[in-house]
PDB file of the backbone (N, CA, C, O) and the ligand in Angstrom, with CONECT records:
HET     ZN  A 101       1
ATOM      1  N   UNK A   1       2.767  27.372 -15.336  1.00  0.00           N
ATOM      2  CA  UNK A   1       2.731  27.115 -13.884  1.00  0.00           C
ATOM      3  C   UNK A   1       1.611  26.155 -13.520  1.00  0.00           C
ATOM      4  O   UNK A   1       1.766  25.147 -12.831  1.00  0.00           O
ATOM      5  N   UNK A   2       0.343  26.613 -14.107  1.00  0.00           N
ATOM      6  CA  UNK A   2      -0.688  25.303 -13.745  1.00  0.00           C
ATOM      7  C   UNK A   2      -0.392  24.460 -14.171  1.00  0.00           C
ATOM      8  O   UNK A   2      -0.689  23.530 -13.421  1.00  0.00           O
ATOM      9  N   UNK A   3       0.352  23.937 -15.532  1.00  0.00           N
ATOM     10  CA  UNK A   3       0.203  23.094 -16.368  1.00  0.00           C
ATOM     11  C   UNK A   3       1.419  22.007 -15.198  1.00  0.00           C
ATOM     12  O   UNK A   3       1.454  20.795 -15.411  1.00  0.00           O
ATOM     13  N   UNK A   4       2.366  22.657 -13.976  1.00  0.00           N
ATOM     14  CA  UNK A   4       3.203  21.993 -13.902  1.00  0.00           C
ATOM     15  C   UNK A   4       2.811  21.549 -12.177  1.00  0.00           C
ATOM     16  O   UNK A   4       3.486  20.818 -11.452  1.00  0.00           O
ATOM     17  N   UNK A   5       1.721  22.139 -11.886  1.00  0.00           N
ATOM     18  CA  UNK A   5       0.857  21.618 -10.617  1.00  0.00           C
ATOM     19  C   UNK A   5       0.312  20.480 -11.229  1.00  0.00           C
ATOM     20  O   UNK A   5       0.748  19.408 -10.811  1.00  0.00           O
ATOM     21  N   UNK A   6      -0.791  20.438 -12.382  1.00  0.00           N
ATOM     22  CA  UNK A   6      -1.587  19.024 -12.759  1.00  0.00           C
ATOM     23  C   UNK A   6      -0.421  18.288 -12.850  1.00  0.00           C
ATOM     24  O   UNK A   6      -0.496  17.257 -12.181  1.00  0.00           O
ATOM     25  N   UNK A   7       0.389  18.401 -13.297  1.00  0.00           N
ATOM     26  CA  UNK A   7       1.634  17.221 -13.284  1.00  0.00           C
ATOM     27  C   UNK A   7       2.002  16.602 -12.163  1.00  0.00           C
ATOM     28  O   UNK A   7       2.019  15.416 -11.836  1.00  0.00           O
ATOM     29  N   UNK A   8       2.387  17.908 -11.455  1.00  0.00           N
ATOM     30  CA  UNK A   8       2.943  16.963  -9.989  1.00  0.00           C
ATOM     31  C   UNK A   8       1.591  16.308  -9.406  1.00  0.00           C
ATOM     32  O   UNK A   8       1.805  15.496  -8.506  1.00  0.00           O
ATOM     33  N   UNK A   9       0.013  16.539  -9.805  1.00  0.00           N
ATOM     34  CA  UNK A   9      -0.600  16.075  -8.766  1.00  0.00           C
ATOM     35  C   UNK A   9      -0.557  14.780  -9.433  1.00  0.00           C
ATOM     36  O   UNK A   9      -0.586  13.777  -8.721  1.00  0.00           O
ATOM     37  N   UNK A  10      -0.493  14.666 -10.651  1.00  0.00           N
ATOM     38  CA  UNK A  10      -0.872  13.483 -11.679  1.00  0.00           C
ATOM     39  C   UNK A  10       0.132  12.362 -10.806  1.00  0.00           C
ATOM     40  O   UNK A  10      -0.237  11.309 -10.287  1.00  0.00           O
ATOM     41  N   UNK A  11       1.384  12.896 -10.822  1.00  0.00           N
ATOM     42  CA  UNK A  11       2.543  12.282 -10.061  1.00  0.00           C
ATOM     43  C   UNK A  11       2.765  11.623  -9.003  1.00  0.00           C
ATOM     44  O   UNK A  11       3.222  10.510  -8.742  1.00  0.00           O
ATOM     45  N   UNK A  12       2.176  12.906  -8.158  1.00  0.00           N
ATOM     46  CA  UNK A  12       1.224  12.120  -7.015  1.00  0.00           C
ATOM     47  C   UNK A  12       0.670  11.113  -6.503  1.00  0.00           C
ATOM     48  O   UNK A  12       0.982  10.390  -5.556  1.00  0.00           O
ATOM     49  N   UNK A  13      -0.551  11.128  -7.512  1.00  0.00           N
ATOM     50  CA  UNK A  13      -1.211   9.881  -7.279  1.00  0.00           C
ATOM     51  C   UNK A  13      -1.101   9.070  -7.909  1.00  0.00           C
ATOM     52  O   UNK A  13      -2.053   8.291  -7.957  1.00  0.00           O
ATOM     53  N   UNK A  14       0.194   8.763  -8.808  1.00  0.00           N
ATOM     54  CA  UNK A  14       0.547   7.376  -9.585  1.00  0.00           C
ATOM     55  C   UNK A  14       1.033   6.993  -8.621  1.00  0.00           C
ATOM     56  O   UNK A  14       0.676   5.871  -8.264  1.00  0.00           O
ATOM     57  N   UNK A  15       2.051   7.726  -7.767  1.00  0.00           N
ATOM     58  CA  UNK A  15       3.032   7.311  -6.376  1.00  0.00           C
ATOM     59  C   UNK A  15       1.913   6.527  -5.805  1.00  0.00           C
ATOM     60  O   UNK A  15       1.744   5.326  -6.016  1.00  0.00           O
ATOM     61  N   UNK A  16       1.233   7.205  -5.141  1.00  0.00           N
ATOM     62  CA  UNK A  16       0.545   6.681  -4.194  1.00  0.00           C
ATOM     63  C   UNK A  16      -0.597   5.467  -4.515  1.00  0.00           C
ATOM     64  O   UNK A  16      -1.035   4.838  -3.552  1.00  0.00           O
ATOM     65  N   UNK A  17      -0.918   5.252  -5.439  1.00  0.00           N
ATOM     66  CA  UNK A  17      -1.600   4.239  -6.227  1.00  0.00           C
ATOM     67  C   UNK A  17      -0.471   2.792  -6.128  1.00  0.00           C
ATOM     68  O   UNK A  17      -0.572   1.723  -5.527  1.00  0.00           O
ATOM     69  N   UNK A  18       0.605   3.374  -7.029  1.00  0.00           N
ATOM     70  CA  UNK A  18       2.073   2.357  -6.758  1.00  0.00           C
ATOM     71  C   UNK A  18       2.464   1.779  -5.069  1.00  0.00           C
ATOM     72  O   UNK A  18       2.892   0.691  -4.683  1.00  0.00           O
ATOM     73  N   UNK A  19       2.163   2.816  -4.453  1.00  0.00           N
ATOM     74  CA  UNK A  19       2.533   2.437  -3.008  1.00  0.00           C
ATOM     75  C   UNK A  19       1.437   1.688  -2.735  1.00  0.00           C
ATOM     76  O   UNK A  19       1.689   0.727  -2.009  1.00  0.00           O
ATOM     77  N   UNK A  20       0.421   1.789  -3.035  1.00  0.00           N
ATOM     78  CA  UNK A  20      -0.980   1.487  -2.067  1.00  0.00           C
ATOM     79  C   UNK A  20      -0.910  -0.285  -2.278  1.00  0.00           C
ATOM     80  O   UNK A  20      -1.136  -1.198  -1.484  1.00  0.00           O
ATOM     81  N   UNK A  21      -0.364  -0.278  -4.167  1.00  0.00           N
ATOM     82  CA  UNK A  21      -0.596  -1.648  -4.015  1.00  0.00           C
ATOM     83  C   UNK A  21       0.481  -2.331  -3.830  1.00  0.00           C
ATOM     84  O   UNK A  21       0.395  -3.547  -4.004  1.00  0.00           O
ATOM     85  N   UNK A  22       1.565  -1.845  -3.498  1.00  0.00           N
ATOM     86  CA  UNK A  22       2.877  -2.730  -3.244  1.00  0.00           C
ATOM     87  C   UNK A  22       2.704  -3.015  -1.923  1.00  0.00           C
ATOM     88  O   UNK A  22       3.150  -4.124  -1.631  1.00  0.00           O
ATOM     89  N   UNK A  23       2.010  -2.156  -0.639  1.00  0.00           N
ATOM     90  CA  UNK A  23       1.468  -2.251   0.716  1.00  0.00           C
ATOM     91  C   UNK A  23       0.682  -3.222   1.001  1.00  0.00           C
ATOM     92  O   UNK A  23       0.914  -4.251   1.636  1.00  0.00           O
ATOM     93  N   UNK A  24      -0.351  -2.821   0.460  1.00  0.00           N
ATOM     94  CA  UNK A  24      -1.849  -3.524   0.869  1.00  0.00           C
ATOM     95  C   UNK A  24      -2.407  -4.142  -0.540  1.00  0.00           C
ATOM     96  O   UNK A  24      -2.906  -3.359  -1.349  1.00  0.00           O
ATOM     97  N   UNK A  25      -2.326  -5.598  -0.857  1.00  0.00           N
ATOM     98  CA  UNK A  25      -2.545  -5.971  -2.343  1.00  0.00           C
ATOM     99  C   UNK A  25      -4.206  -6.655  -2.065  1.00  0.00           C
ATOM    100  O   UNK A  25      -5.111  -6.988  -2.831  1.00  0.00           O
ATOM    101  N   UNK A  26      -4.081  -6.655  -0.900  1.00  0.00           N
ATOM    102  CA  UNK A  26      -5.458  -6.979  -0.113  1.00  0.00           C
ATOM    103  C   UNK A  26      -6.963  -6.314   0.311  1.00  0.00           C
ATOM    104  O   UNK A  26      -8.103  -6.666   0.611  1.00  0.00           O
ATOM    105  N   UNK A  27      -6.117  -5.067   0.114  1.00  0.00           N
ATOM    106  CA  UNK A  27      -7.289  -3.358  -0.285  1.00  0.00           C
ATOM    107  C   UNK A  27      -7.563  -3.775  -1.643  1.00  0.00           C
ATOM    108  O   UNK A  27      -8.616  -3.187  -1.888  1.00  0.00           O
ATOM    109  N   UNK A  28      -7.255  -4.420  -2.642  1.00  0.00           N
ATOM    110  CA  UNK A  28      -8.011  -3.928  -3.818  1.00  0.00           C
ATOM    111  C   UNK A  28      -8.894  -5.257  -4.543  1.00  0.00           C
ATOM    112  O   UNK A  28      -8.722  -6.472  -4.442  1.00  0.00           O
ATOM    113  N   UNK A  29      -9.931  -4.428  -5.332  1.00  0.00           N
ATOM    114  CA  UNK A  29     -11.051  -5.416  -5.012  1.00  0.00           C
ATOM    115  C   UNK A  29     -10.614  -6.896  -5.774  1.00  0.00           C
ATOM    116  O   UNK A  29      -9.530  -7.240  -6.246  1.00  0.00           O
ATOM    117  N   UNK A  30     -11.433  -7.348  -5.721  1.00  0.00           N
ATOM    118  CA  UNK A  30     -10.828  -9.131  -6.024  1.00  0.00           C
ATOM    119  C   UNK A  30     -10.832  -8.972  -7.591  1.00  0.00           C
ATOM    120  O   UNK A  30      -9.916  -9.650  -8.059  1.00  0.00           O
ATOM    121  N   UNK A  31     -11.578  -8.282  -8.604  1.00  0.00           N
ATOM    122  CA  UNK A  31     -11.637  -8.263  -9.981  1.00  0.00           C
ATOM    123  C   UNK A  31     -10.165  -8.205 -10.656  1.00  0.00           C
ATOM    124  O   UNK A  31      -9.733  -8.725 -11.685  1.00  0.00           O
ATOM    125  N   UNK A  32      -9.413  -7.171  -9.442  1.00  0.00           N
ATOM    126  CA  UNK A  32      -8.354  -6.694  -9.509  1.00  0.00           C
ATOM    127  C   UNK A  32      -6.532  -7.677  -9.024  1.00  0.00           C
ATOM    128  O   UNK A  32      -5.372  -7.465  -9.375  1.00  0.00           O
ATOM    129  N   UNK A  33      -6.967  -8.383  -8.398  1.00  0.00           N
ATOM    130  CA  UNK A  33      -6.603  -9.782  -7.844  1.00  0.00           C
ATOM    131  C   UNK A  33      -6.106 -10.585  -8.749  1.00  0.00           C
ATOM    132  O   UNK A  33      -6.757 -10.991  -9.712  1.00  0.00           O
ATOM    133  N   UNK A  34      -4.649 -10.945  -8.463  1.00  0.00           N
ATOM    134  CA  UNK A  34      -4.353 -12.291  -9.809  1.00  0.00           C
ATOM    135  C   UNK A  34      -4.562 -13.361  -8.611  1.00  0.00           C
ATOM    136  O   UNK A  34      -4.387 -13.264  -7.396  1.00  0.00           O
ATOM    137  N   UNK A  35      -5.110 -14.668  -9.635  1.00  0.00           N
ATOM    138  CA  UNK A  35      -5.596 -15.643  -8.758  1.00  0.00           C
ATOM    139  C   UNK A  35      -4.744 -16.288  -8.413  1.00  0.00           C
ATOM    140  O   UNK A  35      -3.780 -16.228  -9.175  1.00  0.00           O
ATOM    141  N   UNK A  36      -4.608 -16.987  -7.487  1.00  0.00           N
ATOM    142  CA  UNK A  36      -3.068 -17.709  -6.880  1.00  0.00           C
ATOM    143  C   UNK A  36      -3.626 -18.955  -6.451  1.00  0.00           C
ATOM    144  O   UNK A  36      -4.831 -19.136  -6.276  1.00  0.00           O
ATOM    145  N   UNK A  37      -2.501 -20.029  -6.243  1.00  0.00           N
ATOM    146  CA  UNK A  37      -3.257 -21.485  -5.852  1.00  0.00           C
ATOM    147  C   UNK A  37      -3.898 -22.411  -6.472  1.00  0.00           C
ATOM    148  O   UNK A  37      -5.014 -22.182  -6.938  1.00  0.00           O
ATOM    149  N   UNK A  38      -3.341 -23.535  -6.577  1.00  0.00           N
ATOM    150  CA  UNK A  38      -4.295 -24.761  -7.392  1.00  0.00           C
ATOM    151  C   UNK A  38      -5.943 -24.303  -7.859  1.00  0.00           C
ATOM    152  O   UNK A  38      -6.581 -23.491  -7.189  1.00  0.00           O
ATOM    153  N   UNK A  39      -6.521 -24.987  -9.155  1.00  0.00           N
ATOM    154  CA  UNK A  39      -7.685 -24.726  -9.639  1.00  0.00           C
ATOM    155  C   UNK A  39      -8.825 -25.400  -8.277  1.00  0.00           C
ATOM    156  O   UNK A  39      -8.668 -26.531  -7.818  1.00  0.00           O
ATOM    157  N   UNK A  40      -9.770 -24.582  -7.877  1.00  0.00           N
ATOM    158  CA  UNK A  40     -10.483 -25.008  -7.216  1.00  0.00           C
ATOM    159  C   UNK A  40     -12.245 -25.131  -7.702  1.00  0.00           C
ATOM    160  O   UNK A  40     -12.728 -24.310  -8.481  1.00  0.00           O
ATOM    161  N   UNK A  41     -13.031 -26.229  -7.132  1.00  0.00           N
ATOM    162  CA  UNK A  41     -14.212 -27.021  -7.355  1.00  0.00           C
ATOM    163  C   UNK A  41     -15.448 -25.334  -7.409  1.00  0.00           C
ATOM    164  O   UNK A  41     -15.707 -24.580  -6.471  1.00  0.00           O
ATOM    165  N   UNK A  42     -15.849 -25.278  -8.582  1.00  0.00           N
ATOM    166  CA  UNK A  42     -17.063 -23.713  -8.238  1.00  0.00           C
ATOM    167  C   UNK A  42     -17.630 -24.260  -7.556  1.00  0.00           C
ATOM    168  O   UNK A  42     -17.650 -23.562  -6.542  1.00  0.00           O
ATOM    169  N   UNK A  43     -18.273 -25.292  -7.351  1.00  0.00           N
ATOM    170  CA  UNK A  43     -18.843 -25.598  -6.694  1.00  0.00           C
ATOM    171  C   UNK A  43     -19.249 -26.139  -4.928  1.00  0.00           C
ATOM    172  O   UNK A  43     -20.292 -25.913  -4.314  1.00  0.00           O
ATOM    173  N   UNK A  44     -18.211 -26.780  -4.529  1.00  0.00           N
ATOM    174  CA  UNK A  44     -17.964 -27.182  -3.229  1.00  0.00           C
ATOM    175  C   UNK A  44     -16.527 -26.486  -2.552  1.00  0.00           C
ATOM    176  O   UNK A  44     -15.993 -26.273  -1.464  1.00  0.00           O
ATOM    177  N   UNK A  45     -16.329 -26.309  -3.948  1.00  0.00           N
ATOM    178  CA  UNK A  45     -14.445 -25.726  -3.406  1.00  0.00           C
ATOM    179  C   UNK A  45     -13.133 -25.979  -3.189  1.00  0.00           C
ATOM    180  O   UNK A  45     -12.155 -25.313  -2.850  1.00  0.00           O
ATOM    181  N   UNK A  46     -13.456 -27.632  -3.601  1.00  0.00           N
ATOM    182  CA  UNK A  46     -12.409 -28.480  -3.048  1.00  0.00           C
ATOM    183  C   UNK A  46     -11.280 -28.388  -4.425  1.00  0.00           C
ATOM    184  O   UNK A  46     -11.472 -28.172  -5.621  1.00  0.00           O
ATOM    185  N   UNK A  47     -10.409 -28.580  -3.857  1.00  0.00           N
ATOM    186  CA  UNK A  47      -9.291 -28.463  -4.642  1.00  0.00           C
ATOM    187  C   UNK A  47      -8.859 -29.139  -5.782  1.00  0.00           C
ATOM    188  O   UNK A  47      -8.386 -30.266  -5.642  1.00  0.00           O
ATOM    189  N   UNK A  48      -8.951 -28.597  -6.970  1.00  0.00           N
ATOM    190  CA  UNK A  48      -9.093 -30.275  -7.803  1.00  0.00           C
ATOM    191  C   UNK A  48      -7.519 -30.123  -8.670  1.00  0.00           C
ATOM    192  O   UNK A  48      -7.267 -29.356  -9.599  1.00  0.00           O
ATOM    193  N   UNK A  49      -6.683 -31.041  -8.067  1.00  0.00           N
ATOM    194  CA  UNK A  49      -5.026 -31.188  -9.101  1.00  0.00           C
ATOM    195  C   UNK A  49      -4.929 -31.963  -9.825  1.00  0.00           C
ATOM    196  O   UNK A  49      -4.409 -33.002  -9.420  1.00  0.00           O
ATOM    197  N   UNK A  50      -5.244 -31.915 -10.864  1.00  0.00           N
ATOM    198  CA  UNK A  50      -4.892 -32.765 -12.186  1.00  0.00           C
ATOM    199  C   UNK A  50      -5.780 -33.037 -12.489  1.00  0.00           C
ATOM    200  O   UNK A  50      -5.704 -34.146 -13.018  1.00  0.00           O
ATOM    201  N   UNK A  51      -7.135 -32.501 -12.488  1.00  0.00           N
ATOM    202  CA  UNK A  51      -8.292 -32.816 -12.905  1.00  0.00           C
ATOM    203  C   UNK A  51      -9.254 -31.473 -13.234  1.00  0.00           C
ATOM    204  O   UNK A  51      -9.086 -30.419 -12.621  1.00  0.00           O
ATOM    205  N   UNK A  52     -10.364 -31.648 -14.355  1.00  0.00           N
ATOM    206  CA  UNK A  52     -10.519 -30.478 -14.613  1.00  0.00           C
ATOM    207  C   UNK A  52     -11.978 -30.260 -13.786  1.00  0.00           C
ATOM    208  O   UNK A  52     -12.395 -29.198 -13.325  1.00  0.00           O
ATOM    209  N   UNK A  53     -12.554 -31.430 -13.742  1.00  0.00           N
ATOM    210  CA  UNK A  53     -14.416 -31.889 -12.998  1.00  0.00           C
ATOM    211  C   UNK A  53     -13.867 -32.205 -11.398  1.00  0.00           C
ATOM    212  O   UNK A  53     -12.735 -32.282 -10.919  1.00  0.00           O
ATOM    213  N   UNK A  54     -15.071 -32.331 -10.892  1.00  0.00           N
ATOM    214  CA  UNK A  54     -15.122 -32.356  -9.280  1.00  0.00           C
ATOM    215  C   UNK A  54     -15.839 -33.592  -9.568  1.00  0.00           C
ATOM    216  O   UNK A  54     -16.327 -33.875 -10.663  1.00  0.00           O
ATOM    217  N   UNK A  55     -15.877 -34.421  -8.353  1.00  0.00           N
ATOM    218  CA  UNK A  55     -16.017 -35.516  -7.846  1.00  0.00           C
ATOM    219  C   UNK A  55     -17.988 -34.898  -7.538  1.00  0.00           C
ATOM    220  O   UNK A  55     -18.972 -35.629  -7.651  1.00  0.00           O
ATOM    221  N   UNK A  56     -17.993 -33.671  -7.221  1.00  0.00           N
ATOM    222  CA  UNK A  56     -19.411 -33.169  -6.548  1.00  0.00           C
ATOM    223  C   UNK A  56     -20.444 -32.807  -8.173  1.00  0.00           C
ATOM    224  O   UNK A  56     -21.638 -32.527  -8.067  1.00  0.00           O
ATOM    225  N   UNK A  57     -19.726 -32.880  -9.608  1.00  0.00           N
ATOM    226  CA  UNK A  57     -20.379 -32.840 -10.571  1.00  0.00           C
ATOM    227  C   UNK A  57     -19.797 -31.381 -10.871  1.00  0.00           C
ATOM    228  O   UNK A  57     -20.197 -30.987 -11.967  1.00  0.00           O
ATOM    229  N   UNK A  58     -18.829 -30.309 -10.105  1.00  0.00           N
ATOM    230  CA  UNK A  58     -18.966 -29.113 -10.613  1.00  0.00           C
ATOM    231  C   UNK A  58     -17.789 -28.858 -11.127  1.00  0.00           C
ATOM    232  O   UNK A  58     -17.054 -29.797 -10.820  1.00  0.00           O
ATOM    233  N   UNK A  59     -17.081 -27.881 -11.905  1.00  0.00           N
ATOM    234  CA  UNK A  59     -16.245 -27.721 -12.492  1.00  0.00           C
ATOM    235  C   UNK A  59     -15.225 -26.662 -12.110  1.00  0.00           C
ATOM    236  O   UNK A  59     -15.540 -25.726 -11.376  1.00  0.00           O
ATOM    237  N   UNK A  60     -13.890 -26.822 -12.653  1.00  0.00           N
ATOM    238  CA  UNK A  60     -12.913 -25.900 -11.601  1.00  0.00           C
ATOM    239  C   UNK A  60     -12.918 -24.562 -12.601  1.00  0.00           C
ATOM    240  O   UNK A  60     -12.880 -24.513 -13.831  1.00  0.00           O
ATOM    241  N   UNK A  61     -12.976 -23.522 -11.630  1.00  0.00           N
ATOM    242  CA  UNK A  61     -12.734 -22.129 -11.570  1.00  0.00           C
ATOM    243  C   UNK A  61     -12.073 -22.217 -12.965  1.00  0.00           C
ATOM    244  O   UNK A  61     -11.617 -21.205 -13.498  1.00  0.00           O
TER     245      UNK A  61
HETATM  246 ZN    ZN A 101     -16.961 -29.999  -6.099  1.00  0.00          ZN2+
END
């Protein structure tokens, strides 16, 4: 009987983990984040397409 409570709670909170991030992909922290969008400048930020250096000396993400 306990053994089939830890289950459902286990169950539980895979659900709700699954829901949380199919909802809100924006709640979870950025480590967690796949990066999206052209490579951008570490340095100034600017967007760099087809190039791997920035114009400002810094290099893309
Ligand atoms: Zn730059």
């Amino acid at each position: 009987m306990l053994v089939k409570i830890i289950f459902l709670f286990l169950l539980a909170m895979v659900l709700v983990a699954l829901i949380g991030r199919a909802f809100f992909p924006s709640a979870l922290p950025r480590v967690m984040q796949k990066r999206s969008g052209p490579p951008r400048c570490g340095k100034c930020g600017r967007y760099l397409i087809g190039q791997k250096t920035c114009d400002c000396g810094g290099k893309a993400k």
